[in-house]
N, C-alpha and C positions, 0 to 999 in steps of 0.2 A: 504494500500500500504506500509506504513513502516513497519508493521510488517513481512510483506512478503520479504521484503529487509534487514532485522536485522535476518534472520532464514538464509537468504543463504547465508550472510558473516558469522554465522557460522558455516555452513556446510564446508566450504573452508577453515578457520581457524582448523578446527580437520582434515579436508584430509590433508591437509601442515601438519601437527604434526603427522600422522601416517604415513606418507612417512617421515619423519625424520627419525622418531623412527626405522624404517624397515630397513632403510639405514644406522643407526647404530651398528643395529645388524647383519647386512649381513656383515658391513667393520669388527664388529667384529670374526664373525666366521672364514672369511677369514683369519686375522691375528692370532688367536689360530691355524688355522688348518696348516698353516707354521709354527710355533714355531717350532715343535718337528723337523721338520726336518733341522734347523739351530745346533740344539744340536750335531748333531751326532751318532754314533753309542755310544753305553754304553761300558765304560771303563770294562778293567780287573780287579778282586779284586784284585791279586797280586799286579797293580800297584795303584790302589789307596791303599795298605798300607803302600805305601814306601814314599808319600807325607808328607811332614812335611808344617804343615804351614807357612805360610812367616812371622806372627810376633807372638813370645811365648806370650800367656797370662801369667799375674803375679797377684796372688790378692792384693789390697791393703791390705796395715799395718796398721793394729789398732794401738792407742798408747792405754794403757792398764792403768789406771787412778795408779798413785801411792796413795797406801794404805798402809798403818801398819794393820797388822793382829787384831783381836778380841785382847783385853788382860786380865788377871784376876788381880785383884790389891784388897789389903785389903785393908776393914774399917772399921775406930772404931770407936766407936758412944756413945753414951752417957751412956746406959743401957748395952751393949753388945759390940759387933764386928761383922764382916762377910764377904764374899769376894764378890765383884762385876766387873760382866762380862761387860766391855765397849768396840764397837765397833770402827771403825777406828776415827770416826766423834766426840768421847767421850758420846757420848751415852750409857743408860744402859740397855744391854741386859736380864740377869739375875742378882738376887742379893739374897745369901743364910746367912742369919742372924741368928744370936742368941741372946739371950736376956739376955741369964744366964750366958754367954762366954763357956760352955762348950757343948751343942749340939745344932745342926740347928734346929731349931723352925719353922722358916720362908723362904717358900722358893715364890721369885717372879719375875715374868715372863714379859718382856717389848715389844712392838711394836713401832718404832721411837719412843721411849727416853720418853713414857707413860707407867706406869705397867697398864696391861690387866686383870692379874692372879695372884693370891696370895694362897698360901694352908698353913694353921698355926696349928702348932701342942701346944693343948691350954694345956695340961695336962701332957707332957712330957715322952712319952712313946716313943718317934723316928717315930712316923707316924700321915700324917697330919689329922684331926679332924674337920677342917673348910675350906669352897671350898670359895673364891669369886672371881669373874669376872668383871671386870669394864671397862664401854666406855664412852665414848660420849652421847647415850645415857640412858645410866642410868647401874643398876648395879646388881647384884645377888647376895645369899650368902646362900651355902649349907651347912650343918652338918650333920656330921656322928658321930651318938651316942653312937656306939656300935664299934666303928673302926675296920669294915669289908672291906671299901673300898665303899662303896655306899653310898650316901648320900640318910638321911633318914628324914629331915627337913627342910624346907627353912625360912629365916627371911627376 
């Protein structure tokens, strides 16, 4: 007997829920299918191009962070001279040295105020001879024997 009395409260309980449901989407149809005709007939183009909106957009203003430009500035160093490129922050972006004061030998390359890249010219001919790269994690270092432009050995 109970179980026969727990099967038909809920049959009753899903017919109440599918008359809900029916009844909400019947009030819905009905109110879509008014809609359109609350709008109206559809305007002229002519005149909607003469509408101006009632309040002008304006984008906000950035404030634009005050920087001083990259700058190149000498230095002299112990063995040699050369100029280094520091960014706004005093950071060194590039730094082109010489060792003998009369040509660049060494030219090297920074990421936030770390050098990455070095290329050295060991023999003094005006082109670099030796490649290295250094990070974080560890580091390389190419030679080119013949100074063609390709490294031809690594250490």
């Amino acid at each position: 007997m109970a179980t026969a009395r727990t099967a038909a409260g809920r049959g009753l309980q899903i017919g109440k829920r599918a008359r809900g449901v029916a009844r909400l989407f019947l009030g819905g149809c009905l109110f879509l299918e008014r809609e359109p005709s609350r709008a109206g007939p559809p305007r002229p183009v002519s005149r909607c191009s003469s509408t101006t909106p009632a309040r002008r957009w304006q984008s906000p203003r950035r404030r634009r962070p005050r920087s001083t430009p990259a700058r190149w500035s000498w230095s002299p160093g112990p063995a040699g001279s050369g100029w280094v490129l520091k960014d706004a922050n005093g950071r060194a972006l590039r730094r082109f040295y010489s060792s003998n004061g009369r040509d660049v030998d060494t030219w090297s390359y920074f990421k936030d105020g770390v050098e990455v890249h070095r290329q050295v010219d060991t023999t003094g001919s005006g082109r670099p001879d030796q490649y290295r790269w250094m990070n974080g994690g560890g580091s390389k270092w190419g030679v080119d024997v013949d100074k063609n432009g390709t490294i031809d050995t690594w250490k």
